[in-house]
Structures are given as structure tokens and as C-alpha cells.
C-alpha positions as CSV (number, residue, x, y, z in Angstrom):
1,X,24.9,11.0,-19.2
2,X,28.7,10.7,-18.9
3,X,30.7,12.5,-16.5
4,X,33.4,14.3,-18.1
5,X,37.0,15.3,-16.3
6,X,39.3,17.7,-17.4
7,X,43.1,17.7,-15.8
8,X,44.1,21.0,-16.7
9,X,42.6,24.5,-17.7
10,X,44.0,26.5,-19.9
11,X,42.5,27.6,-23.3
12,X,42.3,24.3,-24.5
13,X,40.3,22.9,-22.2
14,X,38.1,26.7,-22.2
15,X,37.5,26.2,-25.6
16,X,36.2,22.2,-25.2
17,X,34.3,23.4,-22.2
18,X,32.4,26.0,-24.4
19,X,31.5,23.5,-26.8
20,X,30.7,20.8,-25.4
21,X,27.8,23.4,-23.4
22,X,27.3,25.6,-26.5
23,X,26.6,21.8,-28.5
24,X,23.9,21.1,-25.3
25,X,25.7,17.5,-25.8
26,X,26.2,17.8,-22.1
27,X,25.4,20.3,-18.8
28,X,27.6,21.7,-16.5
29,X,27.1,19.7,-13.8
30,X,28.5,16.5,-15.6
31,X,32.0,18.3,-16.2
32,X,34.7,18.2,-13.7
33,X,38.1,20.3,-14.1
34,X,40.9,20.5,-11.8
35,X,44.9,21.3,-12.4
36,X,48.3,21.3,-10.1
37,X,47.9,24.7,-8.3
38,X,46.1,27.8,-10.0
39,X,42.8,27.6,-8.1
40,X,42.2,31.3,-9.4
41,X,41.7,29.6,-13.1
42,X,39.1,27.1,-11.6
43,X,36.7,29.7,-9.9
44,X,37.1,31.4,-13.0
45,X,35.8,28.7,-15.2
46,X,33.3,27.7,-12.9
47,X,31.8,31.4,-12.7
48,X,31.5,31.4,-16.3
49,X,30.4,28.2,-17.4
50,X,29.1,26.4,-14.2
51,X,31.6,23.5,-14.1
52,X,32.8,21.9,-11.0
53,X,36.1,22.3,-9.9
54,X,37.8,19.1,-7.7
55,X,40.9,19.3,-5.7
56,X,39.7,16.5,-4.3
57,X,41.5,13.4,-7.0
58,X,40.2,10.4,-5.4
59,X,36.3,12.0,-5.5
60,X,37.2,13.2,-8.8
61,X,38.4,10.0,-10.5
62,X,35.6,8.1,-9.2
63,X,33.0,10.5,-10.6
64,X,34.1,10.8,-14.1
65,X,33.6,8.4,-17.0
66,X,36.1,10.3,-19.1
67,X,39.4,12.0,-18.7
68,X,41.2,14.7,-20.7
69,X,44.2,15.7,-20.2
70,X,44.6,19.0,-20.9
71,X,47.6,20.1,-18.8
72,X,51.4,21.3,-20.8
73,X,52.9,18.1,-22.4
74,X,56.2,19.2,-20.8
75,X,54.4,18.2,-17.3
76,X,53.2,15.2,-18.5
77,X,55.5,12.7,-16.4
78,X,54.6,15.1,-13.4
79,X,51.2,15.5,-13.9
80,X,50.0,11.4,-14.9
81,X,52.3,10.7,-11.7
82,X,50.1,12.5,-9.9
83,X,46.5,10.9,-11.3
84,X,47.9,7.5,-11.7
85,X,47.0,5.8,-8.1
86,X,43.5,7.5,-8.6
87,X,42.6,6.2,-12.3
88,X,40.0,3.6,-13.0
89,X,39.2,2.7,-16.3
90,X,38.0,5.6,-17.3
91,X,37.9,6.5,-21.7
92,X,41.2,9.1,-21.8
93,X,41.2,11.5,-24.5
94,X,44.5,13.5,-24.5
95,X,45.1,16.5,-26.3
96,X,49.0,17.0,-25.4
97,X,51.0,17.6,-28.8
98,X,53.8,15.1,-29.2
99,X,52.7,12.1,-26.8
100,X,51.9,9.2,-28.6
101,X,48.9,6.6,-27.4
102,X,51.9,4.5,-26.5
103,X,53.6,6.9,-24.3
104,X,50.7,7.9,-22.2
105,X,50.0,4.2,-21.7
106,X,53.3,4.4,-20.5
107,X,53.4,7.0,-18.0
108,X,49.9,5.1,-16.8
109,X,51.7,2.1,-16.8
110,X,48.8,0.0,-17.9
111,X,46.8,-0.1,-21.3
112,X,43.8,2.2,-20.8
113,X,42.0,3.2,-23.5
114,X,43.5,6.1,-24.8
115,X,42.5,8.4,-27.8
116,X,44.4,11.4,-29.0
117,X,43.2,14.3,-30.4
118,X,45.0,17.2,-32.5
119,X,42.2,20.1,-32.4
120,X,43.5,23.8,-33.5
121,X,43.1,27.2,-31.8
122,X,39.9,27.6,-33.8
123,X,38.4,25.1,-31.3
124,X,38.1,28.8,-29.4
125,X,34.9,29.4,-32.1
126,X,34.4,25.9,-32.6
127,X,35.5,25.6,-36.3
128,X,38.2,23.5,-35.2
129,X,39.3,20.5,-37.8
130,X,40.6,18.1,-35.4
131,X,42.8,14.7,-36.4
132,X,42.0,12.1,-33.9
133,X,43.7,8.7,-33.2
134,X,42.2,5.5,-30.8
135,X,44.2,3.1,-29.2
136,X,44.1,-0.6,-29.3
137,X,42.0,-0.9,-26.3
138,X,39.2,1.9,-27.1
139,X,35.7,-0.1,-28.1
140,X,33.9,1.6,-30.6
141,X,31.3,3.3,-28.3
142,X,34.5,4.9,-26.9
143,X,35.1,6.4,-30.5
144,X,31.8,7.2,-31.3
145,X,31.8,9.2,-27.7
146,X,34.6,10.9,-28.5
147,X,33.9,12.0,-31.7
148,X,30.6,13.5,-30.8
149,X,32.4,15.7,-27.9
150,X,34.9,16.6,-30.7
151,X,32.4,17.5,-33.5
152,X,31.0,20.1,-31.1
153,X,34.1,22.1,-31.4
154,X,34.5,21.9,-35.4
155,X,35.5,19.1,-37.6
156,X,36.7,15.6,-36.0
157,X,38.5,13.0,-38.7
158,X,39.7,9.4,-37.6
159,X,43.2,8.8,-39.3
160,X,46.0,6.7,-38.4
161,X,48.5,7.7,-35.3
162,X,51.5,7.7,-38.0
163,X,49.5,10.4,-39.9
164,X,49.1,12.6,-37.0
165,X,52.7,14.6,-37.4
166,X,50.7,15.4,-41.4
167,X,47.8,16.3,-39.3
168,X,49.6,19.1,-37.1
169,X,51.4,20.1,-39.8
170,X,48.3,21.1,-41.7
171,X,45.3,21.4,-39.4
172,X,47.3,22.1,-36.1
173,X,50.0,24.6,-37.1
174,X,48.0,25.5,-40.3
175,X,46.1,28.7,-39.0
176,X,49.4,30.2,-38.0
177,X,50.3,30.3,-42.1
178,X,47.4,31.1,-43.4
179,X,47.7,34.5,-40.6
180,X,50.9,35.1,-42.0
181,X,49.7,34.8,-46.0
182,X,46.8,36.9,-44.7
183,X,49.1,39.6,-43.0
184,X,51.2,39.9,-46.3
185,X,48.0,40.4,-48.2
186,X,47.1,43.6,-45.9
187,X,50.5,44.8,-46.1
188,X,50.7,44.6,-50.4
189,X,46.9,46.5,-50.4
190,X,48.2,49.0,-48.2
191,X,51.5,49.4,-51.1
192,X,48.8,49.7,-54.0
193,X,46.7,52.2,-51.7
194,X,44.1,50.4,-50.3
195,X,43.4,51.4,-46.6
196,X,43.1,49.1,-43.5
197,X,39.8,48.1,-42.9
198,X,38.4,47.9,-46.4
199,X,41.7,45.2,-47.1
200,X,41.0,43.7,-44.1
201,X,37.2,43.0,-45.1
202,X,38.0,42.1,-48.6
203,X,40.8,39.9,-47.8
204,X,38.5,37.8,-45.2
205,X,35.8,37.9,-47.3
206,X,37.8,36.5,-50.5
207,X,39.0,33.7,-48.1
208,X,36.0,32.8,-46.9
209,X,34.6,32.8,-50.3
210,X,37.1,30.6,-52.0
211,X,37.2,27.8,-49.1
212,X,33.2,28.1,-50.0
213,X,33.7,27.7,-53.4
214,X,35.7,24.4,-52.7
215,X,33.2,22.6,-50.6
216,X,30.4,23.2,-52.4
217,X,31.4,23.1,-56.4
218,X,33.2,19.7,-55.9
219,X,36.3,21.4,-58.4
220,X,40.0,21.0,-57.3
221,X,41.7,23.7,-56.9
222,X,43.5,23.7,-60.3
223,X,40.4,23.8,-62.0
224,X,39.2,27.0,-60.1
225,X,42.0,28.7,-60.5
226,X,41.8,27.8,-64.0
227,X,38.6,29.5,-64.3
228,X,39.5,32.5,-62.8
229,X,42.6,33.1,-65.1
230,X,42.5,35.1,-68.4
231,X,45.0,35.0,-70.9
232,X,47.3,38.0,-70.6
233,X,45.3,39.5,-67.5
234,X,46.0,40.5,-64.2
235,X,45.5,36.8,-62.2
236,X,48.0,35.9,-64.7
237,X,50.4,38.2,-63.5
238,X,49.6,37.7,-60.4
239,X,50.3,33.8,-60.6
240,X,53.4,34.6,-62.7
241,X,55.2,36.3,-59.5
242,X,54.1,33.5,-57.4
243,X,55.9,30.9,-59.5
244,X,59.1,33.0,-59.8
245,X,59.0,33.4,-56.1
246,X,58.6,29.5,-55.8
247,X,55.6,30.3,-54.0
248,X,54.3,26.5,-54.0
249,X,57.6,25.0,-52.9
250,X,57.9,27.6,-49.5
251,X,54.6,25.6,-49.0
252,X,55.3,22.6,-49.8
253,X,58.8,22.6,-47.7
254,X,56.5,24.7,-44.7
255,X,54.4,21.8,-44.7
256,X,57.5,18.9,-44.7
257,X,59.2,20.8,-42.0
258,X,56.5,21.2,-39.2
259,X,55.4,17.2,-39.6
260,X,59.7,16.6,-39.0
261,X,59.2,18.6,-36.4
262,X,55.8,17.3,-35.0
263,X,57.9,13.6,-35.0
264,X,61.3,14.8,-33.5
265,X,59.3,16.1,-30.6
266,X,57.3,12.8,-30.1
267,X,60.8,10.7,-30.3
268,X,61.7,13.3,-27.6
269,X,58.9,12.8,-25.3
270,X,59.0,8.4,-26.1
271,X,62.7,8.4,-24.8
272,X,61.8,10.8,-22.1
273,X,59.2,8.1,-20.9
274,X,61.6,5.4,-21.3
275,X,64.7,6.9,-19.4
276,X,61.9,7.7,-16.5
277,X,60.6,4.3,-15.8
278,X,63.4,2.1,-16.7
């Protein structure tokens, strides 16, 4: 069974942790985790899942078959300084926003296989849907690997490194929106007088209903919507003040934003890989 390192341990890394034990696709004892300083968060991790934390870099590079770095992409110079003299040729999965496969090669300064993985904060409940990317060098039992470790925290898709920027923009910043549509639902059923918790529960409920709907009726959107709207009736109006309120373009230009976002910030971290080592 393959040994799995993580370098860092915040929620990230909690959340893959839990999975990968919840999945039973590994045990405890195969899953190393270290970080720079905060030995506090390592006794804490191993107390509750019964991983083994490693100060100790040479022992724990020689032990593991794969590493994930899990640490703040702002500390990634920092922190793959610190592991490089120690690395093998280990599988590296990296979950750091905004480093491109070619930047950590970089900061490695050799071409390990490296694949890069954009999970969401539902990874916390494992419902996660996950873009992933694979480098060059990364055979495929390196991708099928990595895919199983990623399916046990929700749903893993293989796409293209240039679609990754899409990818945060709609799976990795995504939740964030759909809280905020969901928090101006509550606050329009408190205006027409419904209370708290009954909006709350209907509001989930009608969400988790209609992403149910989807996967299993096979319809687009369009054509549910369709079917839910009556001439002259209240979804009508309802869809009416979305369109005056350009409710599909605020999406649309949400959406187009966050991926020009998602790419200025990898251009940022390329040149600040170049400017270090040359």
C-alpha cells in the first residue's frame, strides 16, 4: 500500500486526511504529515485520526511514495526550498491555488511528476468536485492513484491545465456564490414573512432537489425551467425580475472575473519563480 506524505496541515489537508480514512482506501499508519513549525496542529491530527507526524524530512521523504503539498501557496518558494534536498521521485500532488505544474517543477528544479488538484471546501464532507491536471512526466498508474485518493473526497475530473482558471472559477470559488444566492433567498422569505428555520429548510431542500432533478432526468436546465413556468403565474414573475435585474449576466461576468483572476495570480507566482532562480 502506498505511503502517503502531506507537507502542511491545515483544513485542506484535514479534510483529505478524513477521506482518504473515511474511503478505507488507506490506514493511518501509511499517512505521514509534517509542516514548518505548529507542532500543536500535528498532535492534534494525529490524536484524531492516528496519522504520523515527521519532523524528521530525510526519514520522511524516504518513507513516502507520494507527496502533497498542502502548505499556503504564498510559502511555496520557502517551503519546496526546504524539501528539495530530501525529495526522491516520489508522485507530487499539489493542491496550492495558482502554481502551475510548471512552476512547481520549477521550484524543484527537476521534472517530477507532478499533478494538481483544485478540490473545494466541500472536500470537508467529501462532496468536493475537484478539477485535476497531470504533468508530462506522471505515468498513468500515477493518475489512476491520484484520482482514487481524490474521488474519496467527492468528484475528481481530468481536464486540461489551461482549463483550470474555468475550474476555480466554478467548482473552487463556486460554493462561495451559491452561499451568497442562498443568503438573499433567506433574507427575501423573511420580507414576505416567512420565519428563519422553515426558509432555511425549504431553501436547502429546493436546492438539493433541483441539482437532483438535473442528474437524474437528463433535461438541461432550460427545459426544467420550462416546465415549471405557467403562463401568467408566479415563476413568471419571478423570472421576469430576474431578467430586468440582468440576473444571468452578474453570473455570467462573476464567473469571467474569478477565472481572470485565477490566471493573474498564476502569472504572479510564474514570474515570482523566475525572478527567484535566475
Amino acid at each position: 500500500m502506498k505511503k502517503i506524505g502531506f507537507v502542511g496541515a491545515g483544513s485542506m489537508a484535514e479534510a483529505m486526511i478524513n477521506g482518504f480514512l473515511q474511503s478505507g482506501i488507506t490506514k493511518p499508519e501509511n499517512i505521514y504529515i509534517t509542516n514548518r513549525s505548529n507542532e500543536e496542529r500535528l498532535n492534534e491530527l494525529k490524536e484524531m485520526y492516528g496519522v504520523r507526524p515527521c519532523r524528521d524530512k530525510s526519514e520522511f521523504f524516504t518513507q513516502t511514495d507520494i507527496v502533497i503539498l498542502a502548505f499556503k501557496p504564498k510559502d511555496a518558494a520557502e517551503s519546496i526550498d526546504s524539501i528539495r534536498p530530501y525529495m526522491k521521485d516520489q508522485l507530487v500532488i499539489s493542491v496550492l491555488a495558482g502554481l502551475t505544474i510548471e512552476t512547481i517543477q520549477h521550484y524543484f528544479g527537476r521534472k517530477l511528476a507532478v499533478i494538481r488538484v483544485m478540490p473545494n471546501t466541500s472536500a470537508a464532507i467529501r462532496k468536493s468536485a475537484t478539477g485535476f491536471s497531470v504533468s508530462a512526466e506522471a505515468s498513468q498508474d500515477d493518475i489512476t492513484a491520484a484520482k482514487a485518493l481524490l474521488e474519496t473526497i467527492g468528484d475528481a475530473t481530468l481536464v486540461e491545465e489551461q482549463h483550470l482558471d474555468a475550474v476555480t472559477a466554478i467548482a473552487g470559488s463556486g460554493p462561495a456564490y451559491l452561499y451568497r444566492y442562498i443568503e438573499a433567498m433567506e433574507k427575501a422569505a423573511k420580507k414576505v414573512g416567512l420565519d428563519e428555520e422553515t426558509a432555511k429548510k425549504l431553501i436547502l431542500q429546493t436546492m438539493a432537489g433541483a441539482t437532483d432533478m438535473l442528474r437524474q432526468s437528463g433535461k438541461q436546465p432550460a427545459q426544467l425551467c420550462k416546465e415549471i413556468t405557467s403562463p401568467g403565474g408566479t415563476t413568471e414573475a419571478g423570472l421576469r425580475a430576474l431578467t430586468e435585474a440582468r440576473f444571468e449576466e452578474a453570473i455570467i461576468h462573476c464567473i469571467e472575473e474569478t477565472a481572470k483572476r485565477s490566471a493573474e495570480i498564476k502569472e504572479q507566482f510564474a514570474g515570482a519563480a523566475l525572478e527567484k532562480h535566475f
